[in-house]
N, C-alpha and C positions, 0 to 999 in steps of 0.2 A: 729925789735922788735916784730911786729904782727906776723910772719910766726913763732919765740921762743914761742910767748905765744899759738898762733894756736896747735903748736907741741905740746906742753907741758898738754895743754887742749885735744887733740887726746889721748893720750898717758893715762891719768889720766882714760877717757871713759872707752877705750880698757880695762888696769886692773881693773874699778869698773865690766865690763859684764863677765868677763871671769875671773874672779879667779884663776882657776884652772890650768890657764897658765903656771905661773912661778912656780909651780909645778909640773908640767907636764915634765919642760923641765930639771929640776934637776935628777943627776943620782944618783942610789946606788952604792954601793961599786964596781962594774963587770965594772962600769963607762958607762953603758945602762941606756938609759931611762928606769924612774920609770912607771908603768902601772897600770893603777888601773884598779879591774874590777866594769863594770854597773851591780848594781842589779836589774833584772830580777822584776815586780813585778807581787808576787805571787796574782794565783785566787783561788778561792775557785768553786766546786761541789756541786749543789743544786738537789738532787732526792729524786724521793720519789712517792707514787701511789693516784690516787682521784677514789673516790668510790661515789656512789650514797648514801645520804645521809638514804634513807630511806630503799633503796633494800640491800644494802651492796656489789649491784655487781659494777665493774669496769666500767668505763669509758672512752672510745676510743675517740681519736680524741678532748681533750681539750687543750686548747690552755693555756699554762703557759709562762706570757711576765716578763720580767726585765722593769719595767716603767721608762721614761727615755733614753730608749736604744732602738736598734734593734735584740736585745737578744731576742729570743725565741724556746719554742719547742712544737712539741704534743706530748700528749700519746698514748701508743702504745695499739694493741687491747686488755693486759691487766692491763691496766692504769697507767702505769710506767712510768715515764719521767723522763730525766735526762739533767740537766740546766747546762753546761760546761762553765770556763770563768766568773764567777762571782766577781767581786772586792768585795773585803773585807769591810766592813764597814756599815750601814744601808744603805737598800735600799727596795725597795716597788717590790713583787711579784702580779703579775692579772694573775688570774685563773679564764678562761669564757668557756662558749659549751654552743651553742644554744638549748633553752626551760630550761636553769639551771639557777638559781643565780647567780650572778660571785661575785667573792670572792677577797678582796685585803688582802695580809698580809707582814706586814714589818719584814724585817729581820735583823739581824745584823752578817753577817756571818765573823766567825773569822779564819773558819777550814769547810772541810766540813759537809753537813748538809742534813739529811732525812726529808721530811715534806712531812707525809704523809695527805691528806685533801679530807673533804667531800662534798658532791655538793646538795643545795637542789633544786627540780623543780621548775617553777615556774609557 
């Protein structure tokens, strides 16, 4: 009677974690397994240029991080950068270069996104 209700309690687990099981194993009409495909999730493209606030000229070498992450990049020598890999949804950009301000700006990226941004000295 213990090794029926053991089984029976195994068996209840298995279908509560894996749903997807007894669907999985059901055929369509070719009488093949059904397949479903995994959606992919999409990122979003964050670029855009930092200029000196007061000169107007670009800025090499700033550091733009995804906060939270190991996501980062610099700008190029003129001041372009482009943030690949972004999850969708709010998230906090830091924007620093030493002798600048550093700048945080949240975003909520749905699609991609240009943010272009300015830097004051300090």
């Amino acid at each position: 009677m213990k090794r029926i209700s053991l089984l029976i309690s195994l068996v209840c687990a298995v279908a509560l974690f894996m749903p997807g099981l007894a669907s999985a194993s059901e055929s369509n009409n070719s009488g093949a397994p059904e397949v479903t495909e995994a959606k992919a999730i999409e990122t979003c493209v964050v670029r855009g240029r930092i200029i000196d606030y007061k000169t107007s000229e670009s800025l090499a070498g700033v550091a733009i991080r995804v906060c939270g992450s190991e996501k980062s990049v610099y700008t190029d020598l003129d001041g372009n950068y482009v943030l690949t890999g972004v999850i969708p949804g709010k998230c906090e950009i830091m924007v620093n270069m030493i002798s600048y301000e550093s700048k945080t700006v949240i975003l909520n990226p749905e699609g991609n996104l240009t943010i272009d941004l300015s830097l004051n000295r300090k």
